[in-house]
C-alpha positions, 0 to 999 in steps of 0.5 A: 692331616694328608696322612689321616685322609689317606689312612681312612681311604684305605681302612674304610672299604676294608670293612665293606668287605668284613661281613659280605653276606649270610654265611655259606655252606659249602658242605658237600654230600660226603660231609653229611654222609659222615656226620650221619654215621658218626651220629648213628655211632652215638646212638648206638652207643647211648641205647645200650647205656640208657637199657643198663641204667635202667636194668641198674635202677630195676636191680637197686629198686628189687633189693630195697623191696626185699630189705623192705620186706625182710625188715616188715616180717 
């Protein structure tokens, strides 16, 4: 019975200190600095691909016109 007051005692403040309070971030300005070039990478990146997936939709979408126009004839 001592053994199990005593292991109480010492488990219970142990979860007092297991979520104090909101979670801080100590991000630096260097840290948001490097996210924001890393996110002006991927836009550079998705603007060219978004233009190639649209020139591929144009170019697919003329062959079947002329297909089209070729099969009408």
């Amino acid at each position: 019975m001592r053994a199990l007051i005593t292991l109480m005692g010492i488990i219970a403040p142990a979860t007092a200190f297991a979520a104090s309070a909101a979670r801080e971030d100590n991000s630096g300005i260097f840290v948001w600095v490097f996210l924001g070039f890393c996110a002006l990478i991927v836009v550079a990146q998705v603007i060219p691909a978004v233009l190639l997936m649209f020139g591929m939709a144009k170019g697919i979408t003329s062959v079947v016109k002329d297909e089209l126009a070729t099969v009408k004839k």
